[in-house]
ZADOKOL-343892 format. One record per atom (N, C-alpha, C, O): x, y, z; residue in three letters; atom name. Coordinates in pm, 1 decimal. Layout:
xx:X yy:Y zz:Z type:Ala atom:CA
...
# end
This chain:
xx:-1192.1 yy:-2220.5 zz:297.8 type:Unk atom:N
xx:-1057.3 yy:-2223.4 zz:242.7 type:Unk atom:CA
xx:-979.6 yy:-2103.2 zz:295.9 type:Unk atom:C
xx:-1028.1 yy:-1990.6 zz:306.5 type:Unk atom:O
xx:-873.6 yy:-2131.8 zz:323.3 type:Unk atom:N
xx:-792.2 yy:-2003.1 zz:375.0 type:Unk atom:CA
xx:-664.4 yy:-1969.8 zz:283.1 type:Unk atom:C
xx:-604.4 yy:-2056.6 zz:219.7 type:Unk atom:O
xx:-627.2 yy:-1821.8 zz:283.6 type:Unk atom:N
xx:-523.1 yy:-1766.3 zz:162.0 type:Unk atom:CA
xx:-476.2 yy:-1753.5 zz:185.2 type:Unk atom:C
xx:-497.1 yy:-1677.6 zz:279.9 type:Unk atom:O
xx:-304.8 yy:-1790.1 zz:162.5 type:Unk atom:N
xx:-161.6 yy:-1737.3 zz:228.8 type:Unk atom:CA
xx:-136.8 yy:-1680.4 zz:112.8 type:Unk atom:C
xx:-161.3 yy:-1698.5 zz:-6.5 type:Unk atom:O
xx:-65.6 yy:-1585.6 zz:200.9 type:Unk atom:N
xx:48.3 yy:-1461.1 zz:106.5 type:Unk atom:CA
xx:164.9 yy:-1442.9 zz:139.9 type:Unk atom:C
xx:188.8 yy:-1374.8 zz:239.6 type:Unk atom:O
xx:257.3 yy:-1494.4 zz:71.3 type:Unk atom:N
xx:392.1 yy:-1377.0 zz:143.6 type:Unk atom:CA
xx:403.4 yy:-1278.1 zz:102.6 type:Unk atom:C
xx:329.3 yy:-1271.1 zz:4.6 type:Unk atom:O
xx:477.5 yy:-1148.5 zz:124.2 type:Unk atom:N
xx:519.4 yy:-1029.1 zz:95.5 type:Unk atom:CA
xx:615.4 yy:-989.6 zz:165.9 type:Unk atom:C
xx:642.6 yy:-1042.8 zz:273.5 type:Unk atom:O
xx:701.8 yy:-859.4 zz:100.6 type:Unk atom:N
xx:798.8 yy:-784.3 zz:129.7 type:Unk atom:CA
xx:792.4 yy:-692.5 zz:238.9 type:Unk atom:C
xx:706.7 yy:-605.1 zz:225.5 type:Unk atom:O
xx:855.8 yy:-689.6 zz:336.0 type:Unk atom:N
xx:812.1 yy:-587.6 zz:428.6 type:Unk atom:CA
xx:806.2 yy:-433.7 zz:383.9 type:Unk atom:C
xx:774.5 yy:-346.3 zz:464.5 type:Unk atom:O
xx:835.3 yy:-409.1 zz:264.8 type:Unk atom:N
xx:827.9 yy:-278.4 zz:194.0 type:Unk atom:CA
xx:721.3 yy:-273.2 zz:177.5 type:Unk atom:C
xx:686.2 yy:-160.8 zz:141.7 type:Unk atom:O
xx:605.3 yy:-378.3 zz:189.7 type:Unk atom:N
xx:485.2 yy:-341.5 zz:129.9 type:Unk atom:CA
xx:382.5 yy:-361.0 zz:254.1 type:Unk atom:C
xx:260.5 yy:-371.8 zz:241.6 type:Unk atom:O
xx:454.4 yy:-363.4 zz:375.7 type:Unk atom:N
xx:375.6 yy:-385.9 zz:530.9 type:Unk atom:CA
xx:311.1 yy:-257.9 zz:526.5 type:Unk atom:C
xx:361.9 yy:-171.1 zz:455.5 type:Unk atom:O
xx:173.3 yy:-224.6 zz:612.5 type:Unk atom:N
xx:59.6 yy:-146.7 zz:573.1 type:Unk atom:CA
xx:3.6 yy:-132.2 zz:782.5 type:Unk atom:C
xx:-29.3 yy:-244.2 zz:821.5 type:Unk atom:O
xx:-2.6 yy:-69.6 zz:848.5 type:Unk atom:N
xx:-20.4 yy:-38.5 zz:944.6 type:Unk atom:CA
xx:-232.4 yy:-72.9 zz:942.4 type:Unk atom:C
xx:-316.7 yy:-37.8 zz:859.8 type:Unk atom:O
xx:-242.5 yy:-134.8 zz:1042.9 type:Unk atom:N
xx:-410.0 yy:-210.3 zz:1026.5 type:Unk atom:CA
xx:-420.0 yy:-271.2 zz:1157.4 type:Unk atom:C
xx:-338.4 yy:-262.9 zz:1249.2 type:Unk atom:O
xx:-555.6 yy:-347.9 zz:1154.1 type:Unk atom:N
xx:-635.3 yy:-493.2 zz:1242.8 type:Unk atom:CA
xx:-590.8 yy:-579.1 zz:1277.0 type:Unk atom:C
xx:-599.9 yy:-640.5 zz:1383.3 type:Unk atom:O
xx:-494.0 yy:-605.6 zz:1121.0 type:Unk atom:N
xx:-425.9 yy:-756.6 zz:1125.3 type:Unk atom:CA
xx:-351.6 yy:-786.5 zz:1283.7 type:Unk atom:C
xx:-363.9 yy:-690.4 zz:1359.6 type:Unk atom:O
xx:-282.9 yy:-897.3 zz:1337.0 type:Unk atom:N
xx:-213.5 yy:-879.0 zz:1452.2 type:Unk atom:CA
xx:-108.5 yy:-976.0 zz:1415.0 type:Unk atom:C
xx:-121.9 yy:-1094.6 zz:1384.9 type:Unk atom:O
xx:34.2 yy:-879.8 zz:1425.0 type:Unk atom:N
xx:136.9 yy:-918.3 zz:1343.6 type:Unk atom:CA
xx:209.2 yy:-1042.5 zz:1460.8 type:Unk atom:C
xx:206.6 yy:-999.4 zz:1576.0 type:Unk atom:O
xx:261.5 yy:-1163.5 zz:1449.7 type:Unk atom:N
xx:311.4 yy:-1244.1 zz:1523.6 type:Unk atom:CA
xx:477.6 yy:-1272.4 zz:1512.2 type:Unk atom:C
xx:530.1 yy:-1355.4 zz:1438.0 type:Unk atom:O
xx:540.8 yy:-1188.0 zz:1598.7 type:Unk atom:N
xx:681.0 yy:-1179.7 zz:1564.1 type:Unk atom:CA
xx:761.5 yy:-1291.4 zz:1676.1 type:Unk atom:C
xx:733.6 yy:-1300.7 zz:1795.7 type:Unk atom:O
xx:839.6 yy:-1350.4 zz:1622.0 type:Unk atom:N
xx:904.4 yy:-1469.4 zz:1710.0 type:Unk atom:CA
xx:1071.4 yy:-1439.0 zz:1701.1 type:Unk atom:C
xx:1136.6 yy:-1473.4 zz:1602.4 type:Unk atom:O
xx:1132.1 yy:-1369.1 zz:1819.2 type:Unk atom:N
xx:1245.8 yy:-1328.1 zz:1850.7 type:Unk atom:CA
xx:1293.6 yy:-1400.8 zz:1928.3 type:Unk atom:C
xx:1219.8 yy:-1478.6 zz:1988.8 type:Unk atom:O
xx:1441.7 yy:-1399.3 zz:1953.8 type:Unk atom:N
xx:1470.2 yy:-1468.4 zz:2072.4 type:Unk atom:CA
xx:1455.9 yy:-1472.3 zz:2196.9 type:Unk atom:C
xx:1548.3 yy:-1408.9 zz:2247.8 type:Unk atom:O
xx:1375.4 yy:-1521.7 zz:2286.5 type:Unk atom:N
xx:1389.7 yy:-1456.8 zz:2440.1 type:Unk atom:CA
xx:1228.1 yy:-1448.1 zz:2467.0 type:Unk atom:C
xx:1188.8 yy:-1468.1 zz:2581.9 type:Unk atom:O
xx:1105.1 yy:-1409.6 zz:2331.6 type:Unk atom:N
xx:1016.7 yy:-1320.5 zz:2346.3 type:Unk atom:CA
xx:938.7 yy:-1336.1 zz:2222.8 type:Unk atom:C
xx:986.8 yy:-1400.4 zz:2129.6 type:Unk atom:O
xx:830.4 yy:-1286.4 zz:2214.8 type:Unk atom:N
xx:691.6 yy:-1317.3 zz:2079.4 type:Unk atom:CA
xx:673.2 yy:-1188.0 zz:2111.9 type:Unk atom:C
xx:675.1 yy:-1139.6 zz:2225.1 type:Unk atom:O
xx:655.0 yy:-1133.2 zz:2008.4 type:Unk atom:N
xx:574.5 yy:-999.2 zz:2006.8 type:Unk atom:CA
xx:437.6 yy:-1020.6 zz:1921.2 type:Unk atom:C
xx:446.8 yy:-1024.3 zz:1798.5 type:Unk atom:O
xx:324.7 yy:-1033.3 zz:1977.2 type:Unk atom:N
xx:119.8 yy:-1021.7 zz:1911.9 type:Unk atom:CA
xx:114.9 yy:-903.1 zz:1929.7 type:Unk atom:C
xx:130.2 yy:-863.3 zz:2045.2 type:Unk atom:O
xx:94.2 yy:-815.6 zz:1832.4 type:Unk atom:N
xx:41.7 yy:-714.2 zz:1819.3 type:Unk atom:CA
xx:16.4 yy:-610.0 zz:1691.9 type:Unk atom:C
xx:102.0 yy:-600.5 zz:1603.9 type:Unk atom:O
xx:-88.9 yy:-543.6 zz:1688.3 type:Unk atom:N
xx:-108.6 yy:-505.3 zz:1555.4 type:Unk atom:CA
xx:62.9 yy:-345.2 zz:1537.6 type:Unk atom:C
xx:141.0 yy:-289.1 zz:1614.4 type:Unk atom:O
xx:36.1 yy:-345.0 zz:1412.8 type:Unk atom:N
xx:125.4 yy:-222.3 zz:1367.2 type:Unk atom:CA
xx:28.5 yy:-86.1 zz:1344.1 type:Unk atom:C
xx:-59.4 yy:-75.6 zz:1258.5 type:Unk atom:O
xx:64.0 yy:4.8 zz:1433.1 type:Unk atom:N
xx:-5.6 yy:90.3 zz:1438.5 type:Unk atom:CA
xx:68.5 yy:247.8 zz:1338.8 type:Unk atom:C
xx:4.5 yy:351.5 zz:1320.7 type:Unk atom:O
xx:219.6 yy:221.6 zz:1286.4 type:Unk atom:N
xx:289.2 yy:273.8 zz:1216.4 type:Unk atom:CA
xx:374.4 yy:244.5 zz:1157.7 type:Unk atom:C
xx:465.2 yy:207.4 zz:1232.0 type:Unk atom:O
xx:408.2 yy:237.9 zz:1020.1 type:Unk atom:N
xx:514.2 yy:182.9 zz:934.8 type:Unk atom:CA
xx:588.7 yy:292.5 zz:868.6 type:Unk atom:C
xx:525.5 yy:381.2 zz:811.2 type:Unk atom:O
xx:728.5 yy:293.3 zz:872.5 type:Unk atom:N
xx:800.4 yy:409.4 zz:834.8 type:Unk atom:CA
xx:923.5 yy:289.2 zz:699.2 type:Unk atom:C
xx:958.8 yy:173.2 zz:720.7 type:Unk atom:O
xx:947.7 yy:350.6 zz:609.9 type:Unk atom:N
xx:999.2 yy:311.9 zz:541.9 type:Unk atom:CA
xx:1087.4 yy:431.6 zz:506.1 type:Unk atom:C
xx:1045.2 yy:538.8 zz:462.6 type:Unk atom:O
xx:1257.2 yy:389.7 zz:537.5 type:Unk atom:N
xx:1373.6 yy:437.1 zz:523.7 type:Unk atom:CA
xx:1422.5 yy:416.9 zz:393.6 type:Unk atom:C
xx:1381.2 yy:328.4 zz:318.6 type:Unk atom:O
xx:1543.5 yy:529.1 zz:356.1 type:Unk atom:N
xx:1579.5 yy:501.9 zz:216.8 type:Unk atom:CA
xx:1692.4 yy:418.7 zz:232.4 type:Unk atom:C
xx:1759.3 yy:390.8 zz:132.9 type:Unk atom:O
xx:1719.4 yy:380.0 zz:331.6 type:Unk atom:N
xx:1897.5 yy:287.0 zz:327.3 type:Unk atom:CA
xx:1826.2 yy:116.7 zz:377.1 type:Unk atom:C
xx:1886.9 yy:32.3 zz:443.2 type:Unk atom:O
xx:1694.9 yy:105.1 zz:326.0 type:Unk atom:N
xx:1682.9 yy:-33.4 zz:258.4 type:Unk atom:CA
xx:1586.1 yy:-78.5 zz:414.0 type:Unk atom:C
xx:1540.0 yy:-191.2 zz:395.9 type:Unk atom:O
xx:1552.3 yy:-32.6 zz:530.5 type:Unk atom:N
xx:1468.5 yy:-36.7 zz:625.8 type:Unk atom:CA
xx:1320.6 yy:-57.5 zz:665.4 type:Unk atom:C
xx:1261.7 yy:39.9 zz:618.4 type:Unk atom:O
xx:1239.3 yy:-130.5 zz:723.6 type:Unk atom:N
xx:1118.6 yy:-35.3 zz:787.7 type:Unk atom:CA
xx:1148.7 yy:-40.3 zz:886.3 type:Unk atom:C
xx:1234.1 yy:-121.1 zz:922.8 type:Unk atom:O
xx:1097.7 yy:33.0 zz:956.7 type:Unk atom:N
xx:1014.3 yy:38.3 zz:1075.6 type:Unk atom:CA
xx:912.8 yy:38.6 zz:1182.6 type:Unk atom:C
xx:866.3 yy:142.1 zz:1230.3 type:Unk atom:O
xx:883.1 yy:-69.1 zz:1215.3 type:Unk atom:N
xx:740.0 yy:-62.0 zz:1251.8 type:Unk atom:CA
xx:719.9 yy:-75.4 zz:1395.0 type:Unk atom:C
xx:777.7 yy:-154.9 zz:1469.1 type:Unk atom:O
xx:619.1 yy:22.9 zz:1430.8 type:Unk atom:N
xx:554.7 yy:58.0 zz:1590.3 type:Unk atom:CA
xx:428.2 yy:-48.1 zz:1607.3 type:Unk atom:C
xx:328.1 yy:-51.1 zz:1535.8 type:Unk atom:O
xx:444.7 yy:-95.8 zz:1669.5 type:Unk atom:N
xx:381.5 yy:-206.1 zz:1709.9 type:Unk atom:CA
xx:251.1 yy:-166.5 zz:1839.1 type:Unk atom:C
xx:309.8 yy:-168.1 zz:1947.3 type:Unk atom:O
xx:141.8 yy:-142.3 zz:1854.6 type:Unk atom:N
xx:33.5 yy:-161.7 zz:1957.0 type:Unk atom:CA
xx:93.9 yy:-138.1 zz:2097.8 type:Unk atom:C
xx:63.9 yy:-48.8 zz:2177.0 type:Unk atom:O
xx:194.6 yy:-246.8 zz:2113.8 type:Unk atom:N
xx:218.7 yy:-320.3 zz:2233.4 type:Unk atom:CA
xx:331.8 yy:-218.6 zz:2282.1 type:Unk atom:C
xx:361.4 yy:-215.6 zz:2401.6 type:Unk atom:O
xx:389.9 yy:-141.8 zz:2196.9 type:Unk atom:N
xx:518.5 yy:9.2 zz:2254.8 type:Unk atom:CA
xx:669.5 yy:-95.6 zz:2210.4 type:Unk atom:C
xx:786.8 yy:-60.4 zz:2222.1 type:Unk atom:O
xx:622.0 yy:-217.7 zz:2162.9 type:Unk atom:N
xx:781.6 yy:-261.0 zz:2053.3 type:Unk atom:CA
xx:795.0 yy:-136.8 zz:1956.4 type:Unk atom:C
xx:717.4 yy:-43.6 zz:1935.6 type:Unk atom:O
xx:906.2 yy:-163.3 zz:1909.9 type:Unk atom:N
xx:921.9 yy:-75.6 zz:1780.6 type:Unk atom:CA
xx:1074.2 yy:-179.7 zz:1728.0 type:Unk atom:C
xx:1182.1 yy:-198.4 zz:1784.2 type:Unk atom:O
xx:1010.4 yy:-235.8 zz:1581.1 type:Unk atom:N
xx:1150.9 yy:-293.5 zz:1521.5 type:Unk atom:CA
xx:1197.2 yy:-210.5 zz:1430.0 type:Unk atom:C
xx:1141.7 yy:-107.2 zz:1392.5 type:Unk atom:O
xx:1317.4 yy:-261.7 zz:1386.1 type:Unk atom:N
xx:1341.2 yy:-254.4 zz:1222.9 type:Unk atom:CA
xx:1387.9 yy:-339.9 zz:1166.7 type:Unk atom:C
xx:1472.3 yy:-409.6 zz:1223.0 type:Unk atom:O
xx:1351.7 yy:-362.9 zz:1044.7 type:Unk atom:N
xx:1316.4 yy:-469.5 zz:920.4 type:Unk atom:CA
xx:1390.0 yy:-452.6 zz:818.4 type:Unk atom:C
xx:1412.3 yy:-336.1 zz:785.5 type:Unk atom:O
xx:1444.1 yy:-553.6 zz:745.4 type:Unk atom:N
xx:1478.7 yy:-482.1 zz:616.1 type:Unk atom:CA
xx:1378.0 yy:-536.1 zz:533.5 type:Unk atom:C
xx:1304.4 yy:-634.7 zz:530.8 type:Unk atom:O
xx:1404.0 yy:-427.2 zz:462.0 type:Unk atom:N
xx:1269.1 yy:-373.3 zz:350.3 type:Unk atom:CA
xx:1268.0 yy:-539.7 zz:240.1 type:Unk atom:C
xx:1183.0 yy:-577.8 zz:159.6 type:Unk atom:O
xx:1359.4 yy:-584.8 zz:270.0 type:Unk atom:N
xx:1348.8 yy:-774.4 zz:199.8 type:Unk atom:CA
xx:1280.1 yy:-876.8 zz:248.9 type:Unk atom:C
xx:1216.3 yy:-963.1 zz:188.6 type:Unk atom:O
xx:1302.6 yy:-857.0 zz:395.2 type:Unk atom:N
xx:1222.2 yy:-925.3 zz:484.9 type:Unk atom:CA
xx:1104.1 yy:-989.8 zz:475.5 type:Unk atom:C
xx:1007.5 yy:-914.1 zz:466.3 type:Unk atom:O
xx:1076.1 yy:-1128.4 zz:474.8 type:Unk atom:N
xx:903.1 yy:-1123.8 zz:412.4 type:Unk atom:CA
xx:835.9 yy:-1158.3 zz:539.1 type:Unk atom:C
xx:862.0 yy:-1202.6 zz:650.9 type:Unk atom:O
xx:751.4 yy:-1122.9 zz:478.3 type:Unk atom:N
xx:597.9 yy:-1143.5 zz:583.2 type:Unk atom:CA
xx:506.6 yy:-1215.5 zz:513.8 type:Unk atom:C
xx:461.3 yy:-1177.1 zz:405.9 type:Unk atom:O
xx:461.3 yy:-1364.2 zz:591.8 type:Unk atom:N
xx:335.8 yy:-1451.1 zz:624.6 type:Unk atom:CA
xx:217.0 yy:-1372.8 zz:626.7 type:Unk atom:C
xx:232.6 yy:-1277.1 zz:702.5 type:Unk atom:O
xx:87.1 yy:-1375.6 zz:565.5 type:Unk atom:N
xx:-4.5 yy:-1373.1 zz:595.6 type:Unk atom:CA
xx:-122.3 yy:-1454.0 zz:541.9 type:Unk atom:C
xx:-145.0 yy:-1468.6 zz:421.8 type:Unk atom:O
xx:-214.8 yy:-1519.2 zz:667.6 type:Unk atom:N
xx:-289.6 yy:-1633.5 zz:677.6 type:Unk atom:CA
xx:-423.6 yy:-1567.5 zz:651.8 type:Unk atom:C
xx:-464.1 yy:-1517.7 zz:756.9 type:Unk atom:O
xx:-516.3 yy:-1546.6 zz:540.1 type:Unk atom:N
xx:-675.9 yy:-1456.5 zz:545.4 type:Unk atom:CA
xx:-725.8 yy:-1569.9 zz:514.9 type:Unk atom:C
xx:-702.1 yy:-1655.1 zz:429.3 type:Unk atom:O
xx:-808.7 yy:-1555.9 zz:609.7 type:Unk atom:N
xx:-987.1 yy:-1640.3 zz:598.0 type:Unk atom:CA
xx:-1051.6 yy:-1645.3 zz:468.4 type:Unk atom:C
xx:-1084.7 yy:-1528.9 zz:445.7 type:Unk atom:O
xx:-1096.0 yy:-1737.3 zz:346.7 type:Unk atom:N
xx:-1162.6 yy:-1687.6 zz:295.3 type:Unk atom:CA
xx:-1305.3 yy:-1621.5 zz:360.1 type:Unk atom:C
xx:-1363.3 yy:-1676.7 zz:453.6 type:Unk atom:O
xx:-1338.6 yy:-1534.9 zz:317.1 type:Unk atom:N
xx:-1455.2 yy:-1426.1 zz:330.4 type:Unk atom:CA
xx:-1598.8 yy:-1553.9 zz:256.1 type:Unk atom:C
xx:-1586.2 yy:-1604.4 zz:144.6 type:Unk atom:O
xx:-1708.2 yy:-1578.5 zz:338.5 type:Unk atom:N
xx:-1796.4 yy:-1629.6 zz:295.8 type:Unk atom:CA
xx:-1885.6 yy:-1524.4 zz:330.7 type:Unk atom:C
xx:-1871.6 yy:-1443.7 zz:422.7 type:Unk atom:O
xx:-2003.9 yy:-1535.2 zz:226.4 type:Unk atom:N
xx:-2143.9 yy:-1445.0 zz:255.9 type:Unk atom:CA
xx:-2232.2 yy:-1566.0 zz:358.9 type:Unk atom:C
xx:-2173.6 yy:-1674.1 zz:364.6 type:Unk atom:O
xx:-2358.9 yy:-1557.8 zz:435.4 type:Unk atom:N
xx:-2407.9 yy:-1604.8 zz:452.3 type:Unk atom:CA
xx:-2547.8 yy:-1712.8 zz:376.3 type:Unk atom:C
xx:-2601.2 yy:-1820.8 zz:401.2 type:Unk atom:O
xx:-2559.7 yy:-1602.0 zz:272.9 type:Unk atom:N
xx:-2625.6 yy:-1701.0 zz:122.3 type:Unk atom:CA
xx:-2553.0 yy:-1801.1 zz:116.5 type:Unk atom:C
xx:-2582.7 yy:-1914.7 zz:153.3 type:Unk atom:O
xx:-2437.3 yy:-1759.1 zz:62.2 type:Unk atom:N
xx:-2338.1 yy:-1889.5 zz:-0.1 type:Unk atom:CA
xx:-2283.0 yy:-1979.4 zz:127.0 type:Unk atom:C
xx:-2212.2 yy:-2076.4 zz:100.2 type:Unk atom:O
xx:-2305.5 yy:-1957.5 zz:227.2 type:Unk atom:N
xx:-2276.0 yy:-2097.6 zz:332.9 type:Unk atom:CA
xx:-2410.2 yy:-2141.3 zz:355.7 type:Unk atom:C
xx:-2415.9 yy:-2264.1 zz:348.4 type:Unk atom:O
xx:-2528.7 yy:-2083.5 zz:382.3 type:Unk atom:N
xx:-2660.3 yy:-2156.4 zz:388.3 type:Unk atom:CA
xx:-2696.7 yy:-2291.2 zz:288.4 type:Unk atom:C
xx:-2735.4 yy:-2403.1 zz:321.9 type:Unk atom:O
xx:-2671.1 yy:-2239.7 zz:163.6 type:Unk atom:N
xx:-2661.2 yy:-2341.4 zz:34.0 type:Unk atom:CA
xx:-2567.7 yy:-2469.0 zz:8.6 type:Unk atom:C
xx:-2581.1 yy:-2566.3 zz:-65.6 type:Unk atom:O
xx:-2456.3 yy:-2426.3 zz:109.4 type:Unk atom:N
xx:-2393.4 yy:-2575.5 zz:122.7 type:Unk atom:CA
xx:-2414.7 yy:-2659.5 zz:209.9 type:Unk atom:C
xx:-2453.2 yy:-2651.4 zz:326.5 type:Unk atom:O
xx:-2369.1 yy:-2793.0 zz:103.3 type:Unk atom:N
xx:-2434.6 yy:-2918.5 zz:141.0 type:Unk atom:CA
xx:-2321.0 yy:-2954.4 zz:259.6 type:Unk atom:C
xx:-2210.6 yy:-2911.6 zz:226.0 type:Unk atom:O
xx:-2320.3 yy:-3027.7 zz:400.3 type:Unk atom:N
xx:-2231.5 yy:-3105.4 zz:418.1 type:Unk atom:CA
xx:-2260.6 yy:-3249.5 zz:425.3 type:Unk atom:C
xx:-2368.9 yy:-3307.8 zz:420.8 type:Unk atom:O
xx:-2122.7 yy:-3300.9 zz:439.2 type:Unk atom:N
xx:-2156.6 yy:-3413.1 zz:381.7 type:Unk atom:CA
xx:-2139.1 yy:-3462.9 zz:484.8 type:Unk atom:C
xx:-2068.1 yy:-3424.7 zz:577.9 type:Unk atom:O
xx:-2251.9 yy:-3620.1 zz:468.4 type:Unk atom:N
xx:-2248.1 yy:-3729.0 zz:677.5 type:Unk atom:CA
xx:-2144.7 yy:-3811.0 zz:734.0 type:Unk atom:C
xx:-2159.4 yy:-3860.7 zz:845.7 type:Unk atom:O
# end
């Protein structure tokens, strides 16, 4: 099963993840390696790849997580024929 989330870009977190931005002209894949959050309603985020946007802090963000299985608990399931 997989978990979607949206969220606020106020609450974007610099990580692994690899952020998929679709602009005009151009896609930016790449993780955020720095997030700066401005007081006149902004982020900013440095991107892996040497992008650097800015966001407003309303902006939401998609994110698609895997559920997390142990290997116990997938050994034990049945599939079906």
């Amino acid at each position: 099963m997989t978990r979607h989330r949206i969220f606020p870009a106020s609450q974007l977190k610099p990580g692994l993840a690899t952020i998929i931005v679709t602009l005009p002209g151009r896609t930016i894949r790449s993780r955020a390696v720095m997030v700066q959050y401005h007081g006149h309603g902004t982020v900013q985020v440095a991107f892996q790849c040497g992008e650097i946007l800015c966001l407003s802090s309303r902006s939401m963000i998609g994110c698609i997580e895997p559920e997390k299985t142990s290997r116990r608990a997938a050994a034990g399931r049945k599939v079906a024929p």
